[in-house]
N, C-alpha and C positions, 0 to 999 in steps of 0.2 A: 773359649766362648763360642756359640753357636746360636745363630740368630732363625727363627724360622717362620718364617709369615703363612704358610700355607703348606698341606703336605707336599712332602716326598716320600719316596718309600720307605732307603734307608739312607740312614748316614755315618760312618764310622771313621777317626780320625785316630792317626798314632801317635798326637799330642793335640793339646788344649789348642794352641795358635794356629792348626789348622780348621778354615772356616768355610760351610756353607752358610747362604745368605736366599731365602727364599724372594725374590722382589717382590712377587705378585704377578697380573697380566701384564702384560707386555702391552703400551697404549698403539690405538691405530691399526689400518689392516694387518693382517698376518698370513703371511704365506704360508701352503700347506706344510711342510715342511716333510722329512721323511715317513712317511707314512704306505710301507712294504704291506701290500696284502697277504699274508703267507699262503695261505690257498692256495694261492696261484703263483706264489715261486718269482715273479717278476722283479727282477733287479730293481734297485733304490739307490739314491745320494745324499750322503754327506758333505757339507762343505765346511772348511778349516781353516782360520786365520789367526796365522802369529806375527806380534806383532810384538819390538820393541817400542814403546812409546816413550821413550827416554824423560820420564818423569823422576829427573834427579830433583834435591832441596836447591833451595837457593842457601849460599851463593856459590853452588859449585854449578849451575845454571840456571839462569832467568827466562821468563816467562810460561814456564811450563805448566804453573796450572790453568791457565786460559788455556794453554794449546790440549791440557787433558780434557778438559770441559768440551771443545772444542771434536776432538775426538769422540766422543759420544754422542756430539750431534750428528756429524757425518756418518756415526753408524747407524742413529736414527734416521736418517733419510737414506740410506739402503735398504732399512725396513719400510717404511713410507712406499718405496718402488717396488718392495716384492725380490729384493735382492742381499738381504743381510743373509752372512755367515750364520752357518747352525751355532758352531761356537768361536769363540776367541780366546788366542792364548797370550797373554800380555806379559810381557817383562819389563821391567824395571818402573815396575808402575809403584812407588816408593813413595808418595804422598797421598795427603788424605782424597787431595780431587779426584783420584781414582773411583773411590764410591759415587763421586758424582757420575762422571761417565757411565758409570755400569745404571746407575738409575735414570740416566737423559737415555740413554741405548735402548731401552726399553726389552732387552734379557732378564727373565722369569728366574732366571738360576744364578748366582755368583759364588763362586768358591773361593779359598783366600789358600795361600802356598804359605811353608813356614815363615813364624815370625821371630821378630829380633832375640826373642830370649831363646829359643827351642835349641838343645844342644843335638849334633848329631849321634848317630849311635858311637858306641864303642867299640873297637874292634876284638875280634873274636877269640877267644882267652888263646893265647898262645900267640898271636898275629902281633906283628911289632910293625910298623912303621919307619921305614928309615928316610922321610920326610919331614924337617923340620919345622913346626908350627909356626915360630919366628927366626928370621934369618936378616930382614930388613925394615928394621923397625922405622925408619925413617921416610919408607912409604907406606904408611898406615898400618905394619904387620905387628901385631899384640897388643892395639889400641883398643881392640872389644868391638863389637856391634853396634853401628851407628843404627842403622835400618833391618827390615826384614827382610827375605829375599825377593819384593817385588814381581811375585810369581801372583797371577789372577787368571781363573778362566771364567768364561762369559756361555752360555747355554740357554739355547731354547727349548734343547731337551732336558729331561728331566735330572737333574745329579742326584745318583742314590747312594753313593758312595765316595769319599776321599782318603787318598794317602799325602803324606808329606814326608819328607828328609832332607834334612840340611847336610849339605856336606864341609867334611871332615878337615880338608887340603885348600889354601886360595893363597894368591901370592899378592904381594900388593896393597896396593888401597882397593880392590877386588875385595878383602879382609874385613874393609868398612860394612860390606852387607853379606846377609847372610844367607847366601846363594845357597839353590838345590834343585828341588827335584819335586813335584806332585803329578801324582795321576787323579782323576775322576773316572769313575763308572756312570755311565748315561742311559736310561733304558731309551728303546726303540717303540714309540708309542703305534701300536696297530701290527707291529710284529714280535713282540713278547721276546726280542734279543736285547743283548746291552753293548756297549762298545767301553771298550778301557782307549781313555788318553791320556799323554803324559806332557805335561809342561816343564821348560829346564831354561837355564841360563847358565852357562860355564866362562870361567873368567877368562878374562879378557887377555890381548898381550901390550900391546904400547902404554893404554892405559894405566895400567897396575904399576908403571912408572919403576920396572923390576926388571931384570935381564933377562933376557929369550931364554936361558936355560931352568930356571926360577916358572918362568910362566909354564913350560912347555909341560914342568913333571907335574906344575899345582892343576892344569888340564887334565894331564893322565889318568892323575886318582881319580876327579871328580870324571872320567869317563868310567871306568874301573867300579866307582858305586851308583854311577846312573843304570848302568849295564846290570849291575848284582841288583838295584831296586828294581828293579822293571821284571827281572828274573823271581823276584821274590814276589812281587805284589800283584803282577798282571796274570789275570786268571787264561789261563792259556787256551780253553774252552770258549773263549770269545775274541775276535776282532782286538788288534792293537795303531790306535794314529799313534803319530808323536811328535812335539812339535817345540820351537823356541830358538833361542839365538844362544847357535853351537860356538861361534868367535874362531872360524877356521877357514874368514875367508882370504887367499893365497898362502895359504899353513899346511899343506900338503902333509907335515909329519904329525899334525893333528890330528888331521882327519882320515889318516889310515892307520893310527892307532888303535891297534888288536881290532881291525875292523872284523876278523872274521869271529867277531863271539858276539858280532852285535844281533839282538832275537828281533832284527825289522828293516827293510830295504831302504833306502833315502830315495825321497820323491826324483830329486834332481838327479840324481846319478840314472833311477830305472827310464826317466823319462828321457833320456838321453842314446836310448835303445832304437836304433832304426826301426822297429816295428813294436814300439812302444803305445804310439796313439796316444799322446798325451798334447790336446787343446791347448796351445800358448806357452808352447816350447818344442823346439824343432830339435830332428835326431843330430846328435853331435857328431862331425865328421872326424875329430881332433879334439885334444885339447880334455880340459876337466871343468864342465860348465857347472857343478854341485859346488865347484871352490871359487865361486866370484860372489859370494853371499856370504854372511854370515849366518843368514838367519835357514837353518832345514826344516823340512818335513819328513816321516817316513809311516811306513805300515806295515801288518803282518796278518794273515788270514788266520779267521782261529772259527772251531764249534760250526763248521758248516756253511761260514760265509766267505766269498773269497772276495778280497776287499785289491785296488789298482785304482791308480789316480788316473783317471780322465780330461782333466784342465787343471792350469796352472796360470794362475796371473799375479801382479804385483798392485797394491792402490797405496792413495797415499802418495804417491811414487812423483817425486820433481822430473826426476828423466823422462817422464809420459804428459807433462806441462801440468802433472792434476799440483794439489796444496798439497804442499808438505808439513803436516805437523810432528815429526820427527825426526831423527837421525837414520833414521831406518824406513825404510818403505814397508806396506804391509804384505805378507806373502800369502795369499791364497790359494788352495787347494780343493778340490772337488771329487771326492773316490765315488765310484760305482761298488755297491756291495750287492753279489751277486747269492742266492741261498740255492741249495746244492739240496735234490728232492729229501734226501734220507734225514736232513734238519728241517725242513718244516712241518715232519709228525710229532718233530717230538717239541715246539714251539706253543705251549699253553697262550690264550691271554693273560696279561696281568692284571692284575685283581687289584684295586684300591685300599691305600693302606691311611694308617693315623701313624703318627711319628710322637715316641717316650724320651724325650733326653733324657739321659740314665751319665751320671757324676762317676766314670772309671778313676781308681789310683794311677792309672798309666795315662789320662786323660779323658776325653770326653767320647762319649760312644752317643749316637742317635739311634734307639730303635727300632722293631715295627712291630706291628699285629694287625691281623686283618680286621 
């Protein structure tokens, strides 16, 4: 299903449960937002916030839809000051107050990541698996789909395009939902580029109430097909963010798993580069400051722009005295994309379009025509 109040350009989905949601204007001032001249080549910013919002059901925790509600007002008054995130990338936004939030937030664009039913792919004729789907049924393993994978992003820019994929491996009561993986494509209004971002949640370890060994390989795959989707779907001719709660904080063997096939740097790690330059976060003299979070960022330059985070802060955050409406702090990110002369000749304007929902067998595609 695909809800759309207003154009976009385009919208293409690899199954039905993934959703864009057009809201409308966004109420109240509005900051300019990225708006690159290309003429003149002058670097621009992006800013990026993922955010668990631990919006489980009750009663597996109470009060959480006040605290989602609640959450959208706060991002409303970021807007209100001229300081909301371009986009947000939410996970475990698993109830229906989520819609609220995204409509108090006052975000123009809302995308939805796979839902409960959406099976992942199949593996590749010949490819076997030596992962077993069920192993410990006793902590939720073959019970089926409670939820969807609580995957949401929030944009001020425009989303012209969505992927989704549920993955395949979870251990645990992790099993309960149906964790994965989406990108959106976003155009760049007044400089005719797009950026690909990617939203992910990978399961957990204490949680999933399963044995460190269980957790550690049910990570793996789902590292193994975040890395193959991002390979597959991100157009490599453009800019890549990427953002959500990776679950590798003091997990060292997590989080250097097959690290060198990853196609994008992690914020925390590059800013931790003595001549990094990165605003609100100091170069690390020791130690692995990217493994005290769960929650990452990362980027990769792509078509002409070369993209580097510039600031780094956390909100939300009880350790800095603000409210905490979640288990998680929120982690914010700010990149500089810098356009490299030989890409600004070839940066048309975009042209306004009308959007066809068109009913695929493979699911639902949004079109366009000028």
């Amino acid at each position: 299903m695909v809800f759309l109040a207003s154009p976009v350009m385009s919208v293409a989905a690899t199954a039905a449960s993934v959703v864009i949601n057009s809201l409308g204007p966004p109420p109240g001032p509005q900051s300019a937002g990225p708006r690159p001249p290309p003429e003149s080549g002058r670097p621009f910013q992006i800013s990026i916030l993922t955010y668990n919002v631990h919006g489980l059901p009750w009663p597996i925790a109470e009060g959480r839809g006040e605290a989602l509600r609640a959450i959208g007002r706060e991002l409303a008054s970021m807007r209100q000051a001229g300081r909301q995130p371009d986009v947000v990338l939410i996970q475990e936004g698993f109830r229906g107050e989520v819609s609220e939030l995204a409509k108090v937030s006052g975000y123009r664009y809302w995308a939805r990541g796979p839902e409960r039913d959406e099976q992942p792919p199949a593996l590749a004729s010949g490819q076997a698996s030596a992962y077993p789907a069920v192993r410990y049924p006793l902590a939720g393993e073959g019970w089926g789909k409670f939820t969807g994978s609580g995957l949401h992003v929030l944009s001020d820019l425009p989303i012209v395009a969505v992927r989704g994929e549920a993955y395949r491996a979870c251990a645990g009561f992790d099993c309960l939902a149906n964790k994965g993986v989406m990108l959106v494509r976003v155009a760049l209004p007044g400089a005719g580029g797009e950026v690909d971002i990617v939203n992910t949640h990978l399961n957990a370890r204490g949680a999933s109430r399963t044995p460190p060994a269980r957790t550690l390989a049910a990570h793996n795959q789902q590292t193994d097909q975040l890395v193959a989707f991002i390979k597959r779907e991100h157009r490599a001719d453009i800019p890549l963010l990427v953002g959500g709660d990776f679950n590798v904080r003091n997990a060292p063997a997590r989080y250097d798993y097959d690290a060198q096939s990853r196609p994008y740097k992690v914020v925390s790690e590059f800013c931790a580069g003595v001549d990094a330059g990165c605003a609100g976060q100091a170069a690390a003299a020791g130690g692995r400051p990217w493994l005290r979070s769960q929650d990452l960022q990362a980027f990769s330059a792509g078509g002409g722009l070369d993209v580097r985070p510039v600031g780094v802060a956390t909100v939300f955050d009880a350790a800095k005295g603000e409210r905490a409406l979640s288990d998680h702090a929120g982690y914010l990110v700010r990149y500089q994309l810098n356009w490299a002369p030989s890409a600004l000749a070839r940066t048309p304007p975009s042209p306004g379009f009308r959007v066809k929902p068109v009913l695929k067998p493979v699911g639902l595609k949004v079109s366009w025509r000028p």
